[in-house]
Rosetta silent file (secondary structure, phi, psi, omega in degrees, C-alpha in Angstrom):
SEQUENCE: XXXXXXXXXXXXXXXXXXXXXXXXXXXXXXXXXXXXXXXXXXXXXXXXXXXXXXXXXXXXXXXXXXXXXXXXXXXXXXXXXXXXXXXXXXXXXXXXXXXXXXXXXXXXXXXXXXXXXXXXXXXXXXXXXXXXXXXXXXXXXXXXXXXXXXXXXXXXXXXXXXXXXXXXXXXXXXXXXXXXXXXXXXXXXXXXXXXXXXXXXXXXXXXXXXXXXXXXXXXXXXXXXXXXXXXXXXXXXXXXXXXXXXXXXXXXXXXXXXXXXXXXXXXXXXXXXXXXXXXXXXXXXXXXXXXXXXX
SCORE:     score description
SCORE:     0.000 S_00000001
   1 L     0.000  -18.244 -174.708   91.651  138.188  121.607 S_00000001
   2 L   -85.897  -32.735  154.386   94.446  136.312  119.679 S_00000001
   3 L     1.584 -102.207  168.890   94.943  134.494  122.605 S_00000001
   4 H   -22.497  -59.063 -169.761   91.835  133.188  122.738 S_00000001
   5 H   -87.693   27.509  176.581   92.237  131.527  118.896 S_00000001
   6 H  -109.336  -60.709  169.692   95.417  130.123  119.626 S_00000001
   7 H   -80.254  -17.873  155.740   93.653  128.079  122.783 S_00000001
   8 H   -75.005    4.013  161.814   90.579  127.027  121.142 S_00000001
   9 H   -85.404  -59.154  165.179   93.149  125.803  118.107 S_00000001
  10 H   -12.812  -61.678 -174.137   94.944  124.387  120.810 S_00000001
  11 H   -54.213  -62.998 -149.820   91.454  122.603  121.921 S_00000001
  12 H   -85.150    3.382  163.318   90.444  121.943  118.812 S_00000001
  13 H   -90.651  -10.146  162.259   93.708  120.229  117.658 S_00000001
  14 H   -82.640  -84.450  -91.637   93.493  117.943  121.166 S_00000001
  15 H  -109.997  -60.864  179.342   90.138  116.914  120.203 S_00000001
  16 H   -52.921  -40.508 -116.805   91.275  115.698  116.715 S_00000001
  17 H   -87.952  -47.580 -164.033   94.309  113.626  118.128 S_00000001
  18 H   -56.412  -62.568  159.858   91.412  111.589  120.302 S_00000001
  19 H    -9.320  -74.153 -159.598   89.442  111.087  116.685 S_00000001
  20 H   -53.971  -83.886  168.547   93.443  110.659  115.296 S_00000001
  21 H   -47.744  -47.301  153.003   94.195  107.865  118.036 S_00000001
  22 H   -39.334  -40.645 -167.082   90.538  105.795  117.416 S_00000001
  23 H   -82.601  -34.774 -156.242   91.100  105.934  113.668 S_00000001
  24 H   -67.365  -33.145  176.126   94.627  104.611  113.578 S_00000001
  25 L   -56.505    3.095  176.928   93.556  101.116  114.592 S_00000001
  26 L  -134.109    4.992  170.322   91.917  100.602  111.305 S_00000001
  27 L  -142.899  160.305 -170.097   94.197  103.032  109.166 S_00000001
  28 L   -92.738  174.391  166.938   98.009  103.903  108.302 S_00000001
  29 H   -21.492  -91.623  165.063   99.474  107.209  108.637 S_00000001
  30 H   -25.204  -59.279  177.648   99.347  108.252  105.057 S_00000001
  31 H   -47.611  -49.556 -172.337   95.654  107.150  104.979 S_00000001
  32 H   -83.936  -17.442  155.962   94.447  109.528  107.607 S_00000001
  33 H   -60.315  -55.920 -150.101   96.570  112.436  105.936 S_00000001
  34 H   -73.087  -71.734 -165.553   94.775  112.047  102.953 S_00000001
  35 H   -56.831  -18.425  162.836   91.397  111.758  104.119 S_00000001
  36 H   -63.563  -28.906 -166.370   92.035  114.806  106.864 S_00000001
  37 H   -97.191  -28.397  174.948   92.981  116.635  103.807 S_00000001
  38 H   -64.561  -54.498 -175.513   90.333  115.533  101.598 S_00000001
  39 H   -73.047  -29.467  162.786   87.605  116.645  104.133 S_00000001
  40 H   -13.936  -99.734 -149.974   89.735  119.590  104.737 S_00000001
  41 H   -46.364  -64.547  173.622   89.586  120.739  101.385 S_00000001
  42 H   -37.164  -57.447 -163.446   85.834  120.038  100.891 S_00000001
  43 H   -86.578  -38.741 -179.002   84.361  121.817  104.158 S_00000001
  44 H   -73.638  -28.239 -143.674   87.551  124.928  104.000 S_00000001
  45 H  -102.807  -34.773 -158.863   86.093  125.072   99.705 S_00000001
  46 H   -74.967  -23.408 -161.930   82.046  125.075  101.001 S_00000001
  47 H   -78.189  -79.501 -171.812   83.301  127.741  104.067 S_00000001
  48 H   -40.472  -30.376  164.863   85.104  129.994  101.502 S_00000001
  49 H   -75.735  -38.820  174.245   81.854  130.061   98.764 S_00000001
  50 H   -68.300  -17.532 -165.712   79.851  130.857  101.479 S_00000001
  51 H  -110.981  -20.494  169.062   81.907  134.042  102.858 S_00000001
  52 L   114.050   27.780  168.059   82.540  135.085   98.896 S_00000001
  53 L   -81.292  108.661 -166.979   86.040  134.136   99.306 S_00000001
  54 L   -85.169  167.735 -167.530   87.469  133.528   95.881 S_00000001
  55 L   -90.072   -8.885 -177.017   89.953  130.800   95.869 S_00000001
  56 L   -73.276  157.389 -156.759   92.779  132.611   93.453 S_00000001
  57 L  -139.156  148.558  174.461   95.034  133.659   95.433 S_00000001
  58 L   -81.438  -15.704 -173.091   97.995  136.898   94.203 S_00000001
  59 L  -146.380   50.107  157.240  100.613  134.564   95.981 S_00000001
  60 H   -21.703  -42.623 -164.831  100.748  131.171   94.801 S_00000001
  61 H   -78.313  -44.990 -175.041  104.088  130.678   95.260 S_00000001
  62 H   -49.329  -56.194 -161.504  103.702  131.373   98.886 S_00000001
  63 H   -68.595  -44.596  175.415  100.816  129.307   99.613 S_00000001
  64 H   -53.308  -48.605 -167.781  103.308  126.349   97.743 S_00000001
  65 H  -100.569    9.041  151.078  105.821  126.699  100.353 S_00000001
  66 H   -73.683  -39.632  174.118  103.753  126.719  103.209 S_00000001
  67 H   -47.540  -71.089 -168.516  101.922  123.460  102.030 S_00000001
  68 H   -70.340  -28.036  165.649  105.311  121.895  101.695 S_00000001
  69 H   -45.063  -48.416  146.359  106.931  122.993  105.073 S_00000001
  70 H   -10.285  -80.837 -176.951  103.488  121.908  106.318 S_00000001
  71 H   -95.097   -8.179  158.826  103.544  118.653  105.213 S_00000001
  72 H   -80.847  -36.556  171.268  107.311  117.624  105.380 S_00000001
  73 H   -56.934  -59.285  179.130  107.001  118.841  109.193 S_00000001
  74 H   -75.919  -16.047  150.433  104.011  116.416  109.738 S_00000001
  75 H   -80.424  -26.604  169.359  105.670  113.162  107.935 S_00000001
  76 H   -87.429    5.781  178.597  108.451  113.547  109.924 S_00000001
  77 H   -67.258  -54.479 -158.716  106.401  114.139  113.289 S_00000001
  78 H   -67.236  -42.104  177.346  104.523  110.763  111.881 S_00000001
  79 H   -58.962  -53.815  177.377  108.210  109.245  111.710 S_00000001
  80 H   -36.551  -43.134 -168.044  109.133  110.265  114.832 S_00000001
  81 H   -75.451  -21.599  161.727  105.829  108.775  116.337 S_00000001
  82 L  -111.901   30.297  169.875  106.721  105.790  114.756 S_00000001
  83 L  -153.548   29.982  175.013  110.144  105.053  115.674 S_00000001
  84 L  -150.914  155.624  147.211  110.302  106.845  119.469 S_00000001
  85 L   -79.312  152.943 -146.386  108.385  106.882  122.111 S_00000001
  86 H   -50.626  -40.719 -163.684  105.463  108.843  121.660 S_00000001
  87 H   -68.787  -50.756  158.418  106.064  111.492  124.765 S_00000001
  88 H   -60.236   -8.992  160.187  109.487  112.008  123.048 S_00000001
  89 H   -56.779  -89.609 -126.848  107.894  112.085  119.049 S_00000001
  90 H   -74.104  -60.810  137.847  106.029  114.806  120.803 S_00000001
  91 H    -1.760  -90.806 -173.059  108.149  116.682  123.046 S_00000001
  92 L   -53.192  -18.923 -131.566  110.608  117.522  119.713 S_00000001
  93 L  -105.542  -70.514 -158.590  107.609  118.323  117.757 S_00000001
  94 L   -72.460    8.569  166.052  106.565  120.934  120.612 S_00000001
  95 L   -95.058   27.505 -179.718  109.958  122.277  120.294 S_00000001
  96 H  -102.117  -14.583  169.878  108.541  124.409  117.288 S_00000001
  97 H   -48.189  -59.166 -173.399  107.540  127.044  120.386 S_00000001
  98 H   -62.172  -40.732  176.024  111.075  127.289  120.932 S_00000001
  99 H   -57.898  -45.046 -156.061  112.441  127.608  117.310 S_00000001
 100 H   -78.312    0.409 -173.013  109.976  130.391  116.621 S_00000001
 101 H   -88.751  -47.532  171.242  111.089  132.481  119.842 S_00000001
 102 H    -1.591  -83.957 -165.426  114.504  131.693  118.162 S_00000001
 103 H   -77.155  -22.272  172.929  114.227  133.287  115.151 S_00000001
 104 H   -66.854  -42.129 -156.497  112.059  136.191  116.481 S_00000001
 105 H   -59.908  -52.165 -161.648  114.792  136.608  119.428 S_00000001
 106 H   -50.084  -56.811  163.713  117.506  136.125  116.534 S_00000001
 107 H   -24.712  -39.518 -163.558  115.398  138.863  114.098 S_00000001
 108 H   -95.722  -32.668 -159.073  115.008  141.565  116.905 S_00000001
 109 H   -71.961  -27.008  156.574  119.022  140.863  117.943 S_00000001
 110 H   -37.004  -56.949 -156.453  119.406  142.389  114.384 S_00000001
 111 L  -119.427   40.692  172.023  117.612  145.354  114.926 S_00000001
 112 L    69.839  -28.696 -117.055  118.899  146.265  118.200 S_00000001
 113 L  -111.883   -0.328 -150.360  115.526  145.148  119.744 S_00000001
 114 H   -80.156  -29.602  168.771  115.772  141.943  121.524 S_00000001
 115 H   -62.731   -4.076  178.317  114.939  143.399  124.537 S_00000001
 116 H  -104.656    9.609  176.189  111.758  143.699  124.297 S_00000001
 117 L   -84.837  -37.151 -143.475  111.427  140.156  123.117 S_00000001
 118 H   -64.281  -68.707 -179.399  113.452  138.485  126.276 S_00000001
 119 H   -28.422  -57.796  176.485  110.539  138.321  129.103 S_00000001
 120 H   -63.359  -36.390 -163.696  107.894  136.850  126.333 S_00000001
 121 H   -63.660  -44.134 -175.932  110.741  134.382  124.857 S_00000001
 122 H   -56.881  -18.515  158.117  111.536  133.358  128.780 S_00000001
 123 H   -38.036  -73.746 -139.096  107.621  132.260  128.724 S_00000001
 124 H   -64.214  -12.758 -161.050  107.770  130.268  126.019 S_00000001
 125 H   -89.481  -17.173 -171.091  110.990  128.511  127.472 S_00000001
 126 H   -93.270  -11.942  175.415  109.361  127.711  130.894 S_00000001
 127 H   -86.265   -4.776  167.064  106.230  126.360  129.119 S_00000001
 128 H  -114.384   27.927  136.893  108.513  124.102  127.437 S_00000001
 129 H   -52.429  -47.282 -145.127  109.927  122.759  130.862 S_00000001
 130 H   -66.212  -43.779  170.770  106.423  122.474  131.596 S_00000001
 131 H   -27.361  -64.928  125.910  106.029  120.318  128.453 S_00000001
 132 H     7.182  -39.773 -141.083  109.498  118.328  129.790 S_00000001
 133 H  -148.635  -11.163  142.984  108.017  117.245  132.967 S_00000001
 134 H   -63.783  -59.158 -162.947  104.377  116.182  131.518 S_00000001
 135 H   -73.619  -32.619 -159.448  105.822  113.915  128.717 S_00000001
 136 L    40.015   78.103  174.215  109.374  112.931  130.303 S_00000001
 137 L   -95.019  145.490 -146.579  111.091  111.963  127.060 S_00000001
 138 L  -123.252  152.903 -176.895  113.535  109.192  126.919 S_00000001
 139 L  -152.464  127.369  164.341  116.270  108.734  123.235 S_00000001
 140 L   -89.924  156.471  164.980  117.874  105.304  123.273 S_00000001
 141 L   -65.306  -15.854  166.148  121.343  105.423  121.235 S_00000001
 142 L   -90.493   15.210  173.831  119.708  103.615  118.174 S_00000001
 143 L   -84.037  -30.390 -157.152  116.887  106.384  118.101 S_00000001
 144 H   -31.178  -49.626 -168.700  119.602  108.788  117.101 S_00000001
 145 H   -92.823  -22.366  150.449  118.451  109.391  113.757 S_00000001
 146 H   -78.030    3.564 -164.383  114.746  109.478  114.449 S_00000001
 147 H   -75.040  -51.365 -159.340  115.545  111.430  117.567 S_00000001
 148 H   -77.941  -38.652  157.621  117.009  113.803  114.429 S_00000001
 149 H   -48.632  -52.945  157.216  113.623  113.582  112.318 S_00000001
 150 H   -25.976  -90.634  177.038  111.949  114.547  115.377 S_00000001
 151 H   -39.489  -29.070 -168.399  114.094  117.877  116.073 S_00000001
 152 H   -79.857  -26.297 -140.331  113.762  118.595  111.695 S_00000001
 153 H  -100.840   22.411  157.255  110.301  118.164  112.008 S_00000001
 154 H   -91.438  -11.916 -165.235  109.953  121.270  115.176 S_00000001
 155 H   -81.484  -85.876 -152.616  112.231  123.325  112.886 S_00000001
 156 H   -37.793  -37.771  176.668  109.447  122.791  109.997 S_00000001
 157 H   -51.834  -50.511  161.368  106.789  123.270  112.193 S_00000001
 158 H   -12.356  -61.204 -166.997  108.554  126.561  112.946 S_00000001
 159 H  -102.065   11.805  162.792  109.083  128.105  109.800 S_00000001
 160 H   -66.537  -69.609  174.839  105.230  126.967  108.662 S_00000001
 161 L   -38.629  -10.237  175.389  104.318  129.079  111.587 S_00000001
 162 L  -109.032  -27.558  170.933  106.232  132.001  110.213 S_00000001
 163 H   -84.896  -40.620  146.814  105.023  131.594  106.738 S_00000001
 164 H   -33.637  -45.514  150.088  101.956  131.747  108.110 S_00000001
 165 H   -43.945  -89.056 -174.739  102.847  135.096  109.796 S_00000001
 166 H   -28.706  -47.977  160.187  104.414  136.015  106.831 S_00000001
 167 H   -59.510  -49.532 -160.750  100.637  135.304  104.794 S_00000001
 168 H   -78.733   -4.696 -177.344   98.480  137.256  107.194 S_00000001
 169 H   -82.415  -29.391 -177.187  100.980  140.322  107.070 S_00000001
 170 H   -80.416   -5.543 -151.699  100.116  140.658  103.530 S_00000001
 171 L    87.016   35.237 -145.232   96.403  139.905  103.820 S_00000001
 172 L  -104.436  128.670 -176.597   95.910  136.849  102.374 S_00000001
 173 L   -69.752  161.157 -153.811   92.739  135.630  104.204 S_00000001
 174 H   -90.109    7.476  164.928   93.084  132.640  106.908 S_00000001
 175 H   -91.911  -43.502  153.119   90.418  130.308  104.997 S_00000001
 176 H   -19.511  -54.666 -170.524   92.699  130.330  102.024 S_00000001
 177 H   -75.889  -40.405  162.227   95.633  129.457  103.650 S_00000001
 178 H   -48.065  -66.809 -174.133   94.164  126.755  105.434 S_00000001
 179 H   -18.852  -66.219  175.660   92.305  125.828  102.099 S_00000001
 180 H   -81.512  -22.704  168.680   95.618  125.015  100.594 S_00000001
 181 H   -44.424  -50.351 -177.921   97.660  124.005  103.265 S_00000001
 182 H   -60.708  -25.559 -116.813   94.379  120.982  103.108 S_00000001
 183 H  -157.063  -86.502 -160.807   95.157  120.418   99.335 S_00000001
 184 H   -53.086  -66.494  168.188   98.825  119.942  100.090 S_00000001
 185 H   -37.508  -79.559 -166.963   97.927  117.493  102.913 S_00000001
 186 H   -53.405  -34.286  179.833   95.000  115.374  101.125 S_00000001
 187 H   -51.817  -83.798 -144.716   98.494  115.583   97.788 S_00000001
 188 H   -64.283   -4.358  174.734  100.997  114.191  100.087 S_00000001
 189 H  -100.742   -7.468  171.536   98.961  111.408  101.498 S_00000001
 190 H   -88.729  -27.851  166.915   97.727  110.198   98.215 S_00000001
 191 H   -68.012  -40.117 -164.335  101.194  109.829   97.288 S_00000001
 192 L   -89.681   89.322 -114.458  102.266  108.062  100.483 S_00000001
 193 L   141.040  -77.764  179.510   99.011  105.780   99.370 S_00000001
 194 L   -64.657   -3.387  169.576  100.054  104.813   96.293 S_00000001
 195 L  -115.170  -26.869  165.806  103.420  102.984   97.961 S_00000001
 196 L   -54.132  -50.032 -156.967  101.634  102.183  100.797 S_00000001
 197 L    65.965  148.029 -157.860   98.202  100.603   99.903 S_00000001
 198 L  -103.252  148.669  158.416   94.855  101.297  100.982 S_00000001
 199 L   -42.937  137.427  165.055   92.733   99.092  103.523 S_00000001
 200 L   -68.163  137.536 -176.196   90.101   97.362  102.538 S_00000001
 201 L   -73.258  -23.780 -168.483   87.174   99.131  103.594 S_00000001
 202 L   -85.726  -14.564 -172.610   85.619   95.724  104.891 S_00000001
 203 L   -99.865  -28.323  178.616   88.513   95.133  107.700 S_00000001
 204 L   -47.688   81.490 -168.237   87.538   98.745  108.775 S_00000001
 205 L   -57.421  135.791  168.893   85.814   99.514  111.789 S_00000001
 206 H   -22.734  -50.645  179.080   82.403  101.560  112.346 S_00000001
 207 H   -79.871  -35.696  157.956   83.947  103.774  114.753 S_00000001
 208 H   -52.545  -51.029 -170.992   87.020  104.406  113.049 S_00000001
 209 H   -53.231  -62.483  176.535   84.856  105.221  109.617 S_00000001
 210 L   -38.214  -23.509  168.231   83.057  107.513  111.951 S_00000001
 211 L   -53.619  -63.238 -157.049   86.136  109.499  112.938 S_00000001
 212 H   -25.753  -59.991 -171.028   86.810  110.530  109.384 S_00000001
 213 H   -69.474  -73.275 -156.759   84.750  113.543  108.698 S_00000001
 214 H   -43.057   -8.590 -161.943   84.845  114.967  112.436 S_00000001
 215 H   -77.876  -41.607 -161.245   89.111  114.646  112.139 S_00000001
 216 H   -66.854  -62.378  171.628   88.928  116.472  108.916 S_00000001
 217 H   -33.274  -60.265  177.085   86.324  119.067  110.289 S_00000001
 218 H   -54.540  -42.626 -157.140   88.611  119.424  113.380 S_00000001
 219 H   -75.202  -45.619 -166.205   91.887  119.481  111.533 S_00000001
 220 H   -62.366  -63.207 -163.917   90.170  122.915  109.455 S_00000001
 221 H   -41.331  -61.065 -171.107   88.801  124.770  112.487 S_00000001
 222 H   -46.970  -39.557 -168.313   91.974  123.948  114.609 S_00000001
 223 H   -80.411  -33.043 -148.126   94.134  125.123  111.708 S_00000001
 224 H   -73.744  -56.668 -176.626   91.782  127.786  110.699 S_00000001
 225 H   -56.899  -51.759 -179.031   92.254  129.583  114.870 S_00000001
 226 H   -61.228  -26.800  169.199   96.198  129.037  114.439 S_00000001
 227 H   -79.432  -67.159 -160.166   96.558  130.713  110.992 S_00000001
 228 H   -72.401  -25.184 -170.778   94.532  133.647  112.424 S_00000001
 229 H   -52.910  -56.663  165.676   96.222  133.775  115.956 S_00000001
 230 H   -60.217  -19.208  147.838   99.444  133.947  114.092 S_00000001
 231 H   -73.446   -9.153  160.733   98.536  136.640  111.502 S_00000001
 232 H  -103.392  -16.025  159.956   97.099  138.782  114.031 S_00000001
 233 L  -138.617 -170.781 -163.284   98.809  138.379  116.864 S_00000001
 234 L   -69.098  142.856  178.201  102.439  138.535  118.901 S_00000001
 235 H   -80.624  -84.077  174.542  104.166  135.481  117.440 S_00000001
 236 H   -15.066  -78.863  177.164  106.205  134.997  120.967 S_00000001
 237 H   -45.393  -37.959  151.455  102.694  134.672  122.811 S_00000001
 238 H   -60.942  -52.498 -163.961  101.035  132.525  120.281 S_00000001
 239 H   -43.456  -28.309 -155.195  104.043  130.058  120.273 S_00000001
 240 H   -68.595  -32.622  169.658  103.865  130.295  124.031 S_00000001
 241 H   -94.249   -1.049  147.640   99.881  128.894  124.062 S_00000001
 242 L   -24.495  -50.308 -145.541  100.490  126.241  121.556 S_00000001
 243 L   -85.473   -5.359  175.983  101.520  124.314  124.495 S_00000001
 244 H   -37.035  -50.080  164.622   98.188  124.863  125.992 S_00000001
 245 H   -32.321  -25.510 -175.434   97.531  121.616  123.699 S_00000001
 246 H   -80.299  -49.724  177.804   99.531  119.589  125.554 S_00000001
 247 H   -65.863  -47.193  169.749   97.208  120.000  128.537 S_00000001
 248 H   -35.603  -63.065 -163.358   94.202  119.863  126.704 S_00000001
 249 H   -64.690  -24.667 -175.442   95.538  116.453  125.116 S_00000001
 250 H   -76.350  -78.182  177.236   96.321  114.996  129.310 S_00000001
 251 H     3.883  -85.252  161.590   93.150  115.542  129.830 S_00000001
 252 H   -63.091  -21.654  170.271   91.242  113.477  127.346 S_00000001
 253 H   -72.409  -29.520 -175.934   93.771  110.927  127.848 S_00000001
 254 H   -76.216  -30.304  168.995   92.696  110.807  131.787 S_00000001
 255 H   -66.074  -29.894 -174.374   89.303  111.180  131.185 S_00000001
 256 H  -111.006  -62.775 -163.467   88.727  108.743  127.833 S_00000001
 257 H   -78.400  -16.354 -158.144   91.818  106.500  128.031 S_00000001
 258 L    53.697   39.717  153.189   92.569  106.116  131.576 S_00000001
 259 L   -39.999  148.014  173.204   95.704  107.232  131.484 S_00000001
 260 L  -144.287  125.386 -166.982   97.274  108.486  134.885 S_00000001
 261 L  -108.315  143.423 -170.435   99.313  111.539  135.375 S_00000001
 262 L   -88.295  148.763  157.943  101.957  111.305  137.776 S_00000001
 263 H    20.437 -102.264  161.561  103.048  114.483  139.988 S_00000001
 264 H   -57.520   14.107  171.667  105.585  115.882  138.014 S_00000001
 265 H   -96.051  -41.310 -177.546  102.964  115.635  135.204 S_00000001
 266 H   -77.839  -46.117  175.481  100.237  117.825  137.173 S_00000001
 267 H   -63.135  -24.936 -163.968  103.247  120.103  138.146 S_00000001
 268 H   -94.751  -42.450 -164.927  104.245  120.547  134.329 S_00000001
 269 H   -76.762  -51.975 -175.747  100.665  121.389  133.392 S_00000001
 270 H   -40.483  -62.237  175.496  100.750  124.269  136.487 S_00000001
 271 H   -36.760  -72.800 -151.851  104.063  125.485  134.400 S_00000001
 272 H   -65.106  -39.744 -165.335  102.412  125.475  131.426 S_00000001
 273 H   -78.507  -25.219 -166.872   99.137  127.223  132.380 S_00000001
 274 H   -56.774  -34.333  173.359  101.278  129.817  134.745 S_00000001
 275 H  -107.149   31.699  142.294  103.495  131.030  132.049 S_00000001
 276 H   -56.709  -67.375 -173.540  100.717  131.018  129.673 S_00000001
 277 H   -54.322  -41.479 -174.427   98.825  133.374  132.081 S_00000001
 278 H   -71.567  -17.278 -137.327  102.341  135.240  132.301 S_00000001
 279 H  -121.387  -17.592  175.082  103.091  135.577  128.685 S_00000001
 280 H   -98.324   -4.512  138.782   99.454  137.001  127.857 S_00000001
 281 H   -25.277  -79.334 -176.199  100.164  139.708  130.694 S_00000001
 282 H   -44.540  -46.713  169.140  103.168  140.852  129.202 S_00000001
 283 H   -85.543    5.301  152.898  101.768  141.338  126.248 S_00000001
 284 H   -55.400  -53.953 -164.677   99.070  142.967  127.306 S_00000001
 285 H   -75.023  -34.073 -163.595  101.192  145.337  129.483 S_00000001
 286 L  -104.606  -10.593 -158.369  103.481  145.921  125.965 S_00000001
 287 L   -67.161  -97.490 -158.215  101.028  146.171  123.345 S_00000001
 288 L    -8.922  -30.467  168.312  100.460  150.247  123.151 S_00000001
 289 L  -141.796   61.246  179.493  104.703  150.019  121.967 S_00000001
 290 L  -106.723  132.108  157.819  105.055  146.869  120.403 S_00000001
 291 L   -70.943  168.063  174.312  106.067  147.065  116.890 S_00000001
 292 H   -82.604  -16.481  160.479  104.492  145.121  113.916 S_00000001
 293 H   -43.130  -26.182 -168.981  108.125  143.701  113.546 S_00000001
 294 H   -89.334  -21.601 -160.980  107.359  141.629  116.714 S_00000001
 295 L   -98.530    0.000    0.000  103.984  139.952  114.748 S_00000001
């Protein structure tokens, strides 16, 4: 079942990008954090009064350093995206599958265990072939150092994703975590704001404006399946359908933008769904003597 909320975050984190992509012609970077975070926060604060979900939380501290991992991972993604090409921003981004098999691989190599990680990690590594061979990312030698932003900001994605884990083991419920993760977002873009400067609302397009809410709205849900998929389920398996996103996002580009995927692009998404399909087997096949060390 955690599956499942991993690919409709997956979905529903494609579906913002198209919103994400529409908006940016009438707003910067910074702008569209804040206001993703802003809407966030409203619509995550109205969802949590309605389920009686108080907003104090026993582990502030926690919540703080998720926020910031959170949101240092996504300004440098946003660097990346603007000083690489995009398929290579994106690529290194999607290299937070791989970190997190990492440190799980690394974790179990502690505790004698790694075997029972290796089959699920080798998923995650052929869905990020698959990844490889959809975007085909290119690093010029003066990209080096965003090339390096890139790679920090798959680490950060990483260790969000583990702090997440790391929330849902203790209970902390996944509308919270979103809640503040959205408060740290809607922070850090009002900061990049104030050095930036805001658009004039009159230069703004209809269709952009229109974007706003659904991005925000999008941004919670999408975050909202991925905080529980990772508190609740195998870490390895979630990382492994993250990349499901990737397909999800080829899609709407062939269908809305008119985009055209070559070959080895259609062959990459077959990688992608096949060791999807493989890696929620396995774990299927493993759960009755899977430890909780593995979530």
């Amino acid at each position: 079942m955690q599956a499942l909320w991993m690919v409709l975050g997956a979905f529903l984190f494609a579906t913002m990008a198209v919103g994400i992509k529409i908006a940016a012609g009438s707003f910067n970077t910074f702008e569209l954090v804040f206001y993703r975070g802003v809407v966030s926060v409203i619509f995550m604060g109205l969802v949590l009064r309605a389920r009686g979900t108080p907003l104090r939380t026993p582990v502030p501290m926690m919540h703080a350093w998720r926020s910031l991992i959170g949101v240092l991972s996504l300004g440098s993604w946003f660097y990346a995206i603007a000083h690489l090409p995009l398929a290579t921003a994106m690529t290194l981004n999607y290299m937070s599958g791989v970190w997190v098999a990492a440190f799980i691989v690394g974790g179990a190599l502690m505790y004698g265990q790694a075997q029972r990680q290796g089959p699920l990690m080798a998923t995650v590594l052929a869905s990020f072939s698959g990844v490889v061979m959809m975007l085909r990312p290119t690093l010029d030698q003066n990209q080096l150092f965003a090339g390096l932003i890139g790679l920090l900001s798959g680490i950060g994605a990483a260790l969000a994703y583990m702090q997440v884990t790391a929330l849902g083991k203790i209970g902390e419920p996944e509308g919270r975590t979103v809640f503040y993760f959205s408060v740290g977002s809607a922070v850090a873009g009002l900061a990049g704001i104030l050095f930036t400067g805001l658009t004039p609302w009159s230069s703004v397009s209809w269709q952009a404006a229109a974007w706003l809410v659904p991005i925000g709205i999008l941004a919670s849900l999408g975050q909202w399946c991925m905080t529980r998929a990772y508190s609740r389920g195998s870490t390895l398996l979630v990382a492994n359908l993250q990349y499901s996103g990737i397909v999800f996002a080829a899609f709407y580009s062939l269908l809305l933008f008119g985009d055209q995927i070559p070959l080895i692009g259609w062959a990459g998404m077959g990688v992608i769904v096949a060791s999807g399909v493989a890696a929620t087997v396995l774990r299927t096949r493993t759960l009755p003597d899977t430890p909780a060390e593995e979530h």
